[in-house]
Legacy VTK file of the C-alpha trace (Angstrom):
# vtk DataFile Version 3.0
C-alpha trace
ASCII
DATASET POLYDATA
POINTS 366 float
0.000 0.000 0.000
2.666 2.568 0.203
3.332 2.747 -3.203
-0.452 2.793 -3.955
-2.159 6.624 -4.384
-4.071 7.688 -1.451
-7.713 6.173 -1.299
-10.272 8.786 -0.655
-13.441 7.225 1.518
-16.835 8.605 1.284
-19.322 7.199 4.012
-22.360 8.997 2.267
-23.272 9.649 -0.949
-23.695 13.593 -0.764
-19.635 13.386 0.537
-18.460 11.632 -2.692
-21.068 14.408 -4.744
-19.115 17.342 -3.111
-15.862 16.011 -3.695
-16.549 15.379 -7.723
-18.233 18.909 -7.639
-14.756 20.691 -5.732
-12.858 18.778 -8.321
-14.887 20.408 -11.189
-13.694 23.841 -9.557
-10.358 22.950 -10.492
-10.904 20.434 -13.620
-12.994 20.443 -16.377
-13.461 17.063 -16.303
-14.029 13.833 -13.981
-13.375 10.155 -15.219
-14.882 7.842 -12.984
-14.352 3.790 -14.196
-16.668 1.385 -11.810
-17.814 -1.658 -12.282
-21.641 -2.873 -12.695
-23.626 -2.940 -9.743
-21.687 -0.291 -8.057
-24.468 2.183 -8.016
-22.925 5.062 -10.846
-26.954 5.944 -12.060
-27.655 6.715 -8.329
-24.486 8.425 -8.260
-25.655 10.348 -11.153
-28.581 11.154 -10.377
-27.596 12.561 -6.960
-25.260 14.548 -8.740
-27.912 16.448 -10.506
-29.987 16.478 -7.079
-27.116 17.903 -5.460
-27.345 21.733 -7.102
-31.528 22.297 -5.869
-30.279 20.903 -2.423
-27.188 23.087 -1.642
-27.819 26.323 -4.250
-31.394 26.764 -4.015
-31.457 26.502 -8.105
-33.744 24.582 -10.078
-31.575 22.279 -12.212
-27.560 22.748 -13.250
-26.932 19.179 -14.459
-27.516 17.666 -17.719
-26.832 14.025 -17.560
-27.296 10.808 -19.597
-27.930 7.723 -17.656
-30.591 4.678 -17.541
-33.390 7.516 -16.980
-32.673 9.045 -20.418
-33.681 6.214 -22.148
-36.775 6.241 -20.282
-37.873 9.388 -21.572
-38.827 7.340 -24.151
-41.261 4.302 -25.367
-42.834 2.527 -27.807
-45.932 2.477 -29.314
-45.856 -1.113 -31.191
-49.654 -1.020 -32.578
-50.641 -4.505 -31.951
-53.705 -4.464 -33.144
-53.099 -3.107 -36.921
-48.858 -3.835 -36.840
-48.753 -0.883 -38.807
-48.016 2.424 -37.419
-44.631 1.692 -34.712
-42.972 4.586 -33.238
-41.132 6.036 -30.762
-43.092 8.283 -28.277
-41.490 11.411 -26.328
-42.140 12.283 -22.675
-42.433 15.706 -23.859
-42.506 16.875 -20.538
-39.132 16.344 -19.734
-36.585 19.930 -19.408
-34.290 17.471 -21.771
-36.377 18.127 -24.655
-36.511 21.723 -24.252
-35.052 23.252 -27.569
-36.450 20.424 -29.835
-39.086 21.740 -31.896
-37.299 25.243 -31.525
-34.197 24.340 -32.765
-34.719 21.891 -35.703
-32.914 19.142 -33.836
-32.998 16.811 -36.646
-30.056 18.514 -38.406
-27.888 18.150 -35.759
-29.067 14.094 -34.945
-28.334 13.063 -38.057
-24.846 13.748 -38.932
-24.396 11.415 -35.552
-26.911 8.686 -36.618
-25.357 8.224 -39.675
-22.203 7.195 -38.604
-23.175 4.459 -36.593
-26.734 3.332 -38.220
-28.408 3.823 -41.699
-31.477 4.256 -40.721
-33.966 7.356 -41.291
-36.411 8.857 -38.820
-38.806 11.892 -38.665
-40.265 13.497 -35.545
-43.556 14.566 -35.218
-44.091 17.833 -33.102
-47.750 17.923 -32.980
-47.804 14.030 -31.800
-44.317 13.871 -29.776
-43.726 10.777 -31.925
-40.730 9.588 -33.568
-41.520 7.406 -36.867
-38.285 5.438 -38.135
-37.888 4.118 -42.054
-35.083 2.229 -44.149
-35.095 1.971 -47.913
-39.113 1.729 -48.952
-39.787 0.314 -45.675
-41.970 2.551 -43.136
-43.188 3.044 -39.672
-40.309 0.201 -38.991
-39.354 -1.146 -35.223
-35.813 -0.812 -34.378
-33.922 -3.020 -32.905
-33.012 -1.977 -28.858
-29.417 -1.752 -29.475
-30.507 0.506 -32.791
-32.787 2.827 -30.123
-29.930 3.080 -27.640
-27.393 4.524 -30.507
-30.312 7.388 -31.727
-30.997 8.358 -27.880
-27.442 8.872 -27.266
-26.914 10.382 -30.723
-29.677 13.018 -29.499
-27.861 13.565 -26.399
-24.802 14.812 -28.693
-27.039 17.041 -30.500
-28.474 18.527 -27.141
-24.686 18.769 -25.952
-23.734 20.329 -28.961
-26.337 23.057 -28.768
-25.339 23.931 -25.123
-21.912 24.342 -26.347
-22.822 26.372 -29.111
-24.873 28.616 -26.061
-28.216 28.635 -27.648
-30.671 29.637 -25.405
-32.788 27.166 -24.269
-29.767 25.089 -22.624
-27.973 27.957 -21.111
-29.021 26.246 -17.831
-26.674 23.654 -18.188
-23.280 23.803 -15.884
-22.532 20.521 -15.642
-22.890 17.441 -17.772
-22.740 13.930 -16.522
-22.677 11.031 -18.662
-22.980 7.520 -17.305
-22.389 4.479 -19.607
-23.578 6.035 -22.765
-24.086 3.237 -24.262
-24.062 -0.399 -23.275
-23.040 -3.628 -24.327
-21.049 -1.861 -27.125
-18.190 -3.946 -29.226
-14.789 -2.838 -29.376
-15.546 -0.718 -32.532
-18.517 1.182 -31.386
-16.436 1.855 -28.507
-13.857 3.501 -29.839
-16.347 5.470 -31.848
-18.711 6.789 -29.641
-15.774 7.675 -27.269
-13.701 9.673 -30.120
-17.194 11.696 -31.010
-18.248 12.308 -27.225
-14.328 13.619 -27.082
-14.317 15.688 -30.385
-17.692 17.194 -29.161
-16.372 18.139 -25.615
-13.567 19.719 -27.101
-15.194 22.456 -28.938
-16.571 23.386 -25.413
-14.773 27.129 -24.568
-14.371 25.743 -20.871
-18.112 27.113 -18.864
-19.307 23.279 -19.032
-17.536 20.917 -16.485
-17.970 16.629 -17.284
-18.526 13.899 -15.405
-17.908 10.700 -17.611
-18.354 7.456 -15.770
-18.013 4.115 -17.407
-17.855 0.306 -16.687
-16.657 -0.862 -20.097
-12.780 -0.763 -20.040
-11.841 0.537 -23.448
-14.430 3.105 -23.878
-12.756 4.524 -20.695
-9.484 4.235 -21.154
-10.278 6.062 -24.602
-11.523 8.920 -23.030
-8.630 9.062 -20.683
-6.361 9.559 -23.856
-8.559 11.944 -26.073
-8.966 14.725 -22.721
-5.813 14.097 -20.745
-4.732 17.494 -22.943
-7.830 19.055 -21.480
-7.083 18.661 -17.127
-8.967 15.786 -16.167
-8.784 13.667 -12.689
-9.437 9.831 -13.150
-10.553 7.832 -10.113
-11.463 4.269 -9.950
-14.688 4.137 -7.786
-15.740 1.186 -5.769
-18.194 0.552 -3.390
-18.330 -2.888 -1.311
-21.377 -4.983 -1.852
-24.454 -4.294 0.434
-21.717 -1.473 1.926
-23.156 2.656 1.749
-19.593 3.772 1.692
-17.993 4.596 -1.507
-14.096 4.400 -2.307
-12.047 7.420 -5.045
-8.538 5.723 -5.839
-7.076 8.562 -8.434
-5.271 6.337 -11.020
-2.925 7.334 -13.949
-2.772 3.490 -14.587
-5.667 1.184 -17.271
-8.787 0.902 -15.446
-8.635 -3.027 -14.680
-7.924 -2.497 -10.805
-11.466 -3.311 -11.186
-10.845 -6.808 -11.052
-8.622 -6.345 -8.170
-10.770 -3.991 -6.403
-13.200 -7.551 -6.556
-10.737 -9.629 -5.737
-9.939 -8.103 -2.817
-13.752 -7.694 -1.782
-13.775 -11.604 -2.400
-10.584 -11.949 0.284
-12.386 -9.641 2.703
-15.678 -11.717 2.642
-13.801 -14.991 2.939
-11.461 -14.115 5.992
-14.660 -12.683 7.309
-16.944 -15.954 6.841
-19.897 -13.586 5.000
-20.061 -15.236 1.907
-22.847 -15.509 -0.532
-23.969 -17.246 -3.804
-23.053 -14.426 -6.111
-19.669 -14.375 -5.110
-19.237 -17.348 -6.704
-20.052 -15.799 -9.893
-17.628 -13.083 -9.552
-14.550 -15.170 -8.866
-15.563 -16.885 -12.301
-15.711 -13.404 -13.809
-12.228 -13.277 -12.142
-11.060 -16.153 -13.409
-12.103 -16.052 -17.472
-10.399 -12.595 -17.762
-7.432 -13.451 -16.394
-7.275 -16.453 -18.536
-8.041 -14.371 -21.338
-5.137 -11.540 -19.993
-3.234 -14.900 -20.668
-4.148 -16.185 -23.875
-5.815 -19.442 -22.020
-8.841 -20.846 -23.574
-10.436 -21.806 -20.892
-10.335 -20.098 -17.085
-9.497 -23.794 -15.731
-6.295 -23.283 -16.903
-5.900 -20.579 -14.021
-6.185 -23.167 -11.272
-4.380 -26.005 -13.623
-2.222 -28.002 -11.872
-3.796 -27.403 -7.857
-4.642 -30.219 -5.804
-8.451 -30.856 -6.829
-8.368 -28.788 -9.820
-10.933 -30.656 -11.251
-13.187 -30.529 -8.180
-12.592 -26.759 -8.435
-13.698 -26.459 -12.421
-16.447 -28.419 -11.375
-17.826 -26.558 -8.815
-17.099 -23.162 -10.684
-18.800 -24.215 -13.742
-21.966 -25.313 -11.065
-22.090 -22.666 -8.585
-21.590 -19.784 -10.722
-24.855 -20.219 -12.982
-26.907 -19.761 -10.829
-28.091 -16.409 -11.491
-27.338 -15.532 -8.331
-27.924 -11.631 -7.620
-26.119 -9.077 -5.523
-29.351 -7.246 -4.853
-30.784 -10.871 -3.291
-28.128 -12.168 -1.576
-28.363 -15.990 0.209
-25.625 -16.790 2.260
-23.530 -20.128 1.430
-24.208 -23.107 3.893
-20.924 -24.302 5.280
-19.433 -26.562 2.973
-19.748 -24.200 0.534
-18.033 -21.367 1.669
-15.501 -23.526 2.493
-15.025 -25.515 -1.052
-15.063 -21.344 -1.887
-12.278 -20.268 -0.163
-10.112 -23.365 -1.211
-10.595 -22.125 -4.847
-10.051 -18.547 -3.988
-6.744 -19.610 -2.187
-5.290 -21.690 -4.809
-5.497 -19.057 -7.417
-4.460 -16.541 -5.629
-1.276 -18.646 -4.389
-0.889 -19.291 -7.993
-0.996 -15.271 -9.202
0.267 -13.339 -6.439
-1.965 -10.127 -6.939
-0.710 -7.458 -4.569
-4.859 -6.872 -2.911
-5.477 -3.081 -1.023
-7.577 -2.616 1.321
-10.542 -0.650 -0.140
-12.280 0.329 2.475
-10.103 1.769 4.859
-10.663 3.861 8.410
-12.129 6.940 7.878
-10.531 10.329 9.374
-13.214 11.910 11.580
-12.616 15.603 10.249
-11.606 14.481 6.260
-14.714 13.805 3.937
-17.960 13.825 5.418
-20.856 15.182 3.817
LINES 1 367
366 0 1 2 3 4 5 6 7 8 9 10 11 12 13 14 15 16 17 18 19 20 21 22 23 24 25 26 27 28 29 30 31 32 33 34 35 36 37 38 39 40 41 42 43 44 45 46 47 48 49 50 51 52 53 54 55 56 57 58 59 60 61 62 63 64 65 66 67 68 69 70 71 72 73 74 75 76 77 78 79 80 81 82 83 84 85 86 87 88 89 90 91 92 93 94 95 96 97 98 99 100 101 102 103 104 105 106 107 108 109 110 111 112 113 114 115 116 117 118 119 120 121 122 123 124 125 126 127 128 129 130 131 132 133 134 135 136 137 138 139 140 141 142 143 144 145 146 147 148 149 150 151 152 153 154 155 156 157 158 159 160 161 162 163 164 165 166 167 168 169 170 171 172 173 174 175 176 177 178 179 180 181 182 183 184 185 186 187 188 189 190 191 192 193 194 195 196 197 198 199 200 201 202 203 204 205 206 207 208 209 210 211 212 213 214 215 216 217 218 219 220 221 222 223 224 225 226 227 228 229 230 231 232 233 234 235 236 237 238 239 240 241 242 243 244 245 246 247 248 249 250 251 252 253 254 255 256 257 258 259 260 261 262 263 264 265 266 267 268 269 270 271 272 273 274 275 276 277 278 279 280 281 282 283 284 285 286 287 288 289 290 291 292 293 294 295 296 297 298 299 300 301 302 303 304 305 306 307 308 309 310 311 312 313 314 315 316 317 318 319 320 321 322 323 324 325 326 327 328 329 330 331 332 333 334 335 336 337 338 339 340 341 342 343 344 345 346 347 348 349 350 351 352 353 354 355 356 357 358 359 360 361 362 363 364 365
């Protein structure tokens, strides 16, 4: 640990808000990488809470996150299967400057680089209506939605950068996981255009980018390190309030030790539960894939029991055991669970912190 950069600990969420809003005092941006399940929409979302609470204002903050997309639906007409579209909480202060501002101009240059289908909005209706070659009123595929949401995001940043008027609210912008599940190639892309786009800012917006998928991160990292960023890995400890900042100039995979060491923790401590067996397998097939294995038995090859061990990981960890119902292991278990934990971690000697460390009484409270 003395090597390791200082690990900021935030026992409440408004603590770890007020530290990412001092660092936008001094930075324009914030690069958060987290795993799933570590609570970055809440984090979000409190984020944009946090300016009403402390400033009195009515909003400062706009974000893209899990909400966004559910500013939208569809309307699949099942009983003709002929007029699909996309409907618009029109309602929302997101969609402020759409019929104003002839948003479709700025949507489309976006679109088109990552889909090649065409859309039209209807004002009067709030209704989006999509179309591809003859072929109208067609339903998109999810993944297909996901891209034209966040390509409308980009045209609602790029109007508050351009300071048209009905965005000059905006202060802050945080973007969570723009978009998920994305291959290697639409994560390059939609990180180089989010970058390009935040460059053209003049400085009065400050970012918060937060991101579980490794390369989209470690992108971003490389496009604004010109621009004064801070980079923290954030971690919070399953069914834990308190919420860890490591600042990192190093690739964003001390998630998987951040887990493995929550693993260690819960076995030394005896609290183990079902889902943990499903992350050490997580563990497991990326570091046989760090190691050109083609198969993550190969991590605990050669261990007394090794096949008792790849038979109980392939068993245990599907499950679908969940971190937000957690059932503790019966005895045998847990201890069939640390065996495995301790023979690949005798086998790679990963140096583990301690995450969660003691707290200094006068240093980050909320």
């Amino acid at each position: 640990m003395s090597n390791n950069p200082k690990i900021h600990t935030y026992k409440t969420l408004p603590s770890l808000i007020t530290r990412l809003r001092d660092d936008l005092n001094n930075k324009d941006f914030v690069l958060l990488y987290a795993y799933n399940c570590t609570g970055k929409t809440r984090i979000s979302m409190e984020f944009k809470e946090w300016g009403k609470r402390k400033r009195g204002i009515e909003r400062d903050t706009l974000y893209f996150n899990a909400y966004t997309e559910d500013l939208f639906h569809w309307h699949n007409d099942l009983e003709n299967d002929n007029e699909r579209y996309l409907k618009i909480n029109a309602d929302s202060n997101f969609f402020n400057g759409f019929k104003e501002l002839a948003l479709e101009n700025k949507i489309r240059p976006y679109l088109h680089r990552y889909a090649d289908f065409e859309f039209i909005i209807d004002y009067e209706r709030w209704i989006i209506t999509f179309s591809h070659g003859d072929a109208d009123h067609i339903k998109i595929s999810r993944g297909e939605e996901n891209i034209f949401i966040w390509c409308i995001f980009l045209a609602i940043c790029e109007l508050t950068i351009d300071g048209l008027g009905a965005y000059d609210w905006v202060k802050y912008l945080y973007i969570d996981d723009p978009i998920s599940s994305l291959d290697d190639n639409n994560a390059i892309a939609v990180a180089s255009d989010l970058a390009q786009l935040l460059k053209k800012d003049r400085g009065h917006l400050k970012t918060v980018i937060s991101s579980h998928h490794g390369l989209f991160f470690n992108v971003m990292c490389h496009e604004l390190k010109r621009l004064g960023h801070k980079k923290y890995f954030l971690h919070r400890k399953s069914g834990s309030d308190t919420y860890t900042l490591r600042p990192t100039n190093d690739t964003p995979f001390f998630n998987h030790i951040a887990m493995l060491s929550e693993l260690q923790q819960a076995s030394e401590s005896g609290k183990l539960y079902t889902h943990h067996f499903n992350m050490l397998r997580n563990i497991l097939e990326k570091t046989a894939t760090f190691f050109g294995f083609d198969d993550f038995s190969h991590c605990i090859k050669g261990v007394d029991d090794e096949i008792l061990y790849a038979r109980a990981l392939n068993l245990l960890s599907h499950g679908g055991y969940s971190v937000y119902e957690p059932r503790e292991m019966v005895d045998d278990t847990k201890e069939l669970f640390k065996k495995i934990l301790s023979a690949f971690l005798n086998r790679y000697r990963f140096d583990l912190p301690e995450l969660i460390i003691e707290q200094n009484p006068q240093e980050n409270q909320s």
